[in-house]
N, C-alpha and C positions, 0 to 999 in steps of 0.2 A: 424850379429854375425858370427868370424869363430871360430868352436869348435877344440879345440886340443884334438887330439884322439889319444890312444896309438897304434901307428905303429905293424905291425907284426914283431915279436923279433923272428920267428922260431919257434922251438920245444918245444914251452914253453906253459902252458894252462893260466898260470898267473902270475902276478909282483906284488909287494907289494911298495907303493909309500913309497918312503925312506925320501924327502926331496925337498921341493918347496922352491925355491931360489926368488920367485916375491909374493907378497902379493894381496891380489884384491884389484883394485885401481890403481897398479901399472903401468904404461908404459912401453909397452913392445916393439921391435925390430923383425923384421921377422931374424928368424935363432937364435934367442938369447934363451940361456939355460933357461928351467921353470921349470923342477922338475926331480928328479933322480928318476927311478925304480930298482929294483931287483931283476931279476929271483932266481934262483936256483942256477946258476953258475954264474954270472955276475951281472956289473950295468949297466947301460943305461940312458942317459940323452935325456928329449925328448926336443925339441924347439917349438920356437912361429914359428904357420904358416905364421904369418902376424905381423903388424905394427899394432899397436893400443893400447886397456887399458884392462889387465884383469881384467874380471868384473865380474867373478866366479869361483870360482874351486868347482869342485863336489867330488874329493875325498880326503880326509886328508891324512896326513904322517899316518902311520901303517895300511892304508886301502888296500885293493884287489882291481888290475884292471886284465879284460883280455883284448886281440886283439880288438880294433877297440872302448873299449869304449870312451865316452870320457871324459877329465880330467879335461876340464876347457872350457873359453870362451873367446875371446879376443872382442873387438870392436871396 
């Protein structure tokens, strides 16, 4: 399993996931768009680390992430 973790966005303490573009199940792309975040000032889109199948997300559209959790699971 490589987990997708939300990267360090800066001066931000948390993002709220706006929008996951892949469903679990889905085959995924290393570099390919998987869910948009939202700071305070901006969006940010994070990608798949890897090639493989997402085979979880752990947090829903309108949930809280901060730095380093993670957001999903590929395989």
């Amino acid at each position: 399993m490589q987990p997708v973790r939300l990267p360090d966005l800066g001066e931000t303490d948390k993002v709220i996931i706006v929008e996951w573009f892949k469903s679990e199940g889905d085959t995924v792309r290393s570099g390919e768009d998987l869910v948009e975040v939202e700071t305070a000032k901006t969006t940010f889109i994070v990608e798949s680390p890897a090639d493989g199948r997402l085979v979880r997300i752990h947090l829903q559209e309108g949930e809280a992430a901060k730095q380093n959790d993670i957001l999903a699971e590929v395989e």
